[in-house]
N, C-alpha and C positions, 0 to 999 in steps of 0.2 A: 941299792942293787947295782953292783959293777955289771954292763950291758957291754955284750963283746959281741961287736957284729958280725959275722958270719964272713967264710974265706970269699971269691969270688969260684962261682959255682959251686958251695955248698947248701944244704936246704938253711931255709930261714924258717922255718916252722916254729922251732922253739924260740928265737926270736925275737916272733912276734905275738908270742905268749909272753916273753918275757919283760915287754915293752910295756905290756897291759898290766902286768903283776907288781911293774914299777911308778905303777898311778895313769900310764895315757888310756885313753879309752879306746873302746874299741875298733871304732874308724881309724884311729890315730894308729896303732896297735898292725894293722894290717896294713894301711894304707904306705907307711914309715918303712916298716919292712922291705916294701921291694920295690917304691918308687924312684932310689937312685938307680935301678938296674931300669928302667924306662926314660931315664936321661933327668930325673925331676930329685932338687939337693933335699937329705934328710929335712931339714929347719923346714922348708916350703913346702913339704909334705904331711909333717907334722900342723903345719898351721892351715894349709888347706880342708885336711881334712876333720878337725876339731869340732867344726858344728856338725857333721853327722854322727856322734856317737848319744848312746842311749834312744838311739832306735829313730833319729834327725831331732837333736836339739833336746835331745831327754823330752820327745815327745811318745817315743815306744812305737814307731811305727816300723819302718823296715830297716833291721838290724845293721849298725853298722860295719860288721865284719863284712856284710851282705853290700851295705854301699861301695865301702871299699873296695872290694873285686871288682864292681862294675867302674868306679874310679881307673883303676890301675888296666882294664880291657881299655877304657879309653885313649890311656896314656899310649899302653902299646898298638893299639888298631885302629884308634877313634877316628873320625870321620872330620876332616874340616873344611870339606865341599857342601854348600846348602844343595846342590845340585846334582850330587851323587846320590841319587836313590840305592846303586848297590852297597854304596858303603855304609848307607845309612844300617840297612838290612842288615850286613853283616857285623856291624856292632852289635845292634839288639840281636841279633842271633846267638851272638858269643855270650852277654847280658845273659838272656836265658838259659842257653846251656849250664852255664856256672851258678846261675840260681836256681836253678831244677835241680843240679847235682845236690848243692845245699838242702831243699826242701825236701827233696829223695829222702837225705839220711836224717835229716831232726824234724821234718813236718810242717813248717812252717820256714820263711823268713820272718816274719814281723816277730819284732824283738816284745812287745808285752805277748804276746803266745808262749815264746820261748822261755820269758823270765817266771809264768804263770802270773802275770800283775794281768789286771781286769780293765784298766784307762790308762790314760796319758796320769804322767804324775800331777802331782797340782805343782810342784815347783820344780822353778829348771835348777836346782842346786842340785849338784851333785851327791850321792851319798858319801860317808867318808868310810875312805879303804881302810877294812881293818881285817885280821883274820877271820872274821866270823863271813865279811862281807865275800874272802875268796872262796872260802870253803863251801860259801848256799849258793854262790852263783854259779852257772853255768860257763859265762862267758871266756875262759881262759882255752875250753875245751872247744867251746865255737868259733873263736878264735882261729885255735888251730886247724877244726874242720877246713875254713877258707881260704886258708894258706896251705893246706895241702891242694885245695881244686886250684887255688892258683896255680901252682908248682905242675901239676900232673896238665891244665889248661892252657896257661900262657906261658909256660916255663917248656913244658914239654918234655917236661921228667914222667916217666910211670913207674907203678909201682911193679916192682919186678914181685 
């Protein structure tokens, strides 16, 4: 899949679906999308963010489209005073806000909720991409869900 990244101030929505469709995972997928626009190079965003997909570490806990935002609130607002209790606040404020909107519109964050799986998988292997595997999952569209709160939260785009 030829990936053509988006102009500067265009949306990255599609993307960062498109990133996911061409095998990164979901962390990766969101996190890649808008972390050179917070000063961090694609290659170091893609590797940062690599253990958190499949819900951290293909454990199915809190989805990584879900990590990602809070990743990329940090990059743009994050707090690196041990000592600033407001700033601390206002991370996890932003944290929240952006995982509320998420859980608002699909119900959950944690990714075995969302994928309907019951446990942690028993192996960290990933599945392999195939048409069957885009078409049952969810995640291309959750994806995009938290690239648009991105967009509409730390972007400061609305939807008109």
């Amino acid at each position: 899949m030829d990936l053509k990244r988006p102009e500067e101030g265009e949306s990255r929505v599609g993307f960062a679906a498109d990133l996911f469709k061409s095998g990164y995972n979901c962390a990766q997928s969101v996190f890649a999308a808008y972390a050179e626009l917070f000063g961090m190079d694609f290659q170091t965003a893609l590797r940062m963010s690599s253990a958190m997909g499949g819900g951290v570490g293909r454990m199915r806990e809190v989805c990584g489209a879900v990590s990602a935002m809070a990743m990329l609130a940090g990059l743009k607002e994050g707090n690196d005073d041990p000592e600033n209790e407001e700033g601390k606040a206002h991370i996890y404020a932003l944290v929240r806000q952006m995982s509320g909107q998420f859980k608002e519109k699909e119900g959950t964050i944690i990714c075995r909720e969302l994928l309907g799986i019951e446990k942690m998988e028993e192996s960290a292997k990933p599945s392999i991409r195939t048409a069957e595997f885009y078409a049952t999952r969810p995640c291309a569209r959750l994806i995009a869900e938290a690239a648009e709160i991105i967009e509409e939260v730390l972007l400061e785009r609305r939807e008109e």
